[in-house]
C-alpha positions in Angstrom: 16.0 -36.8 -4.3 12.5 -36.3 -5.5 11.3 -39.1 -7.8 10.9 -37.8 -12.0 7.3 -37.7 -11.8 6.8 -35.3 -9.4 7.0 -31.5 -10.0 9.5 -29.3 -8.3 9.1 -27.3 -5.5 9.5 -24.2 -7.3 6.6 -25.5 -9.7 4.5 -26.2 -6.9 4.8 -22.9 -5.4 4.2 -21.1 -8.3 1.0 -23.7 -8.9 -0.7 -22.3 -5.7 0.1 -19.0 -5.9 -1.8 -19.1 -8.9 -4.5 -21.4 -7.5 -4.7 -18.7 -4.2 -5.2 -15.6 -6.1 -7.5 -17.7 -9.1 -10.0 -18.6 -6.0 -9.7 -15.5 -3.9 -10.0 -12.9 -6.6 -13.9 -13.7 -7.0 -13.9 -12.9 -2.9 -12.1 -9.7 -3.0 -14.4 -8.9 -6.2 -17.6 -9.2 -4.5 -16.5 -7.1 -1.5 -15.1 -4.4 -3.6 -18.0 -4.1 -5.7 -20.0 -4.3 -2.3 -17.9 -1.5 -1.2 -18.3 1.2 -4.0 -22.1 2.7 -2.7 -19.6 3.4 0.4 -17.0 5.2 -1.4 -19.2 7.1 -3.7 -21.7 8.4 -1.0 -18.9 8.6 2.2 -17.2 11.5 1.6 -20.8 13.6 1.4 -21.2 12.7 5.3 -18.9 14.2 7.8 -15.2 12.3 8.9 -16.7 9.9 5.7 -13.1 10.8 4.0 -11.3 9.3 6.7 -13.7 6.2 6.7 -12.9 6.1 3.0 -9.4 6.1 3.1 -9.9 3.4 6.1 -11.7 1.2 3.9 -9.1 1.8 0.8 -6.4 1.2 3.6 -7.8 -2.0 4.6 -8.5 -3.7 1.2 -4.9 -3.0 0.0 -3.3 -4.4 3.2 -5.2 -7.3 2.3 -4.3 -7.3 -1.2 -0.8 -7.0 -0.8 -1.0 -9.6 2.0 -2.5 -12.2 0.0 -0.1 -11.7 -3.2 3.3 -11.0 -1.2 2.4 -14.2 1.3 2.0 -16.6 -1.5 5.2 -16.5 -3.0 7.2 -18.9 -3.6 10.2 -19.9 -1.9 13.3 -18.9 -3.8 
């Protein structure tokens, strides 16, 4: 049994998830915004629509990694 003055798991799950997203967003801010030049001018250049969708790809793998790998426990 966990002593009273401690929070539960659950709480302490959900506390880093929060934490995890609250110092990562910034991150994954900067390198979208460093990424829009490349998905304005890409698709002018030839195969730069299959970088694009690459790129796209990528940063919602990573997105989706992040958020779905930081859940709590049930």
């Amino acid at each position: 049994m966990l002593p009273p003055w401690l929070p539960s798991p659950r709480t302490v799950g959900a506390l880093q998830r929060v934490l995890l997203v609250a110092l990562l967003a910034p991150a994954v801010l900067v390198a979208l915004t460093a990424a829009v030049p490349a998905l304005v001018l890409l698709p002018f250049f030839p195969g730069g629509t299959d970088r694009v969708i690459k790129l796209l790809t990528a940063h919602t793998r990573y997105l989706s990694t992040l958020l779905t790998n930081s859940r709590p426990a049930p």
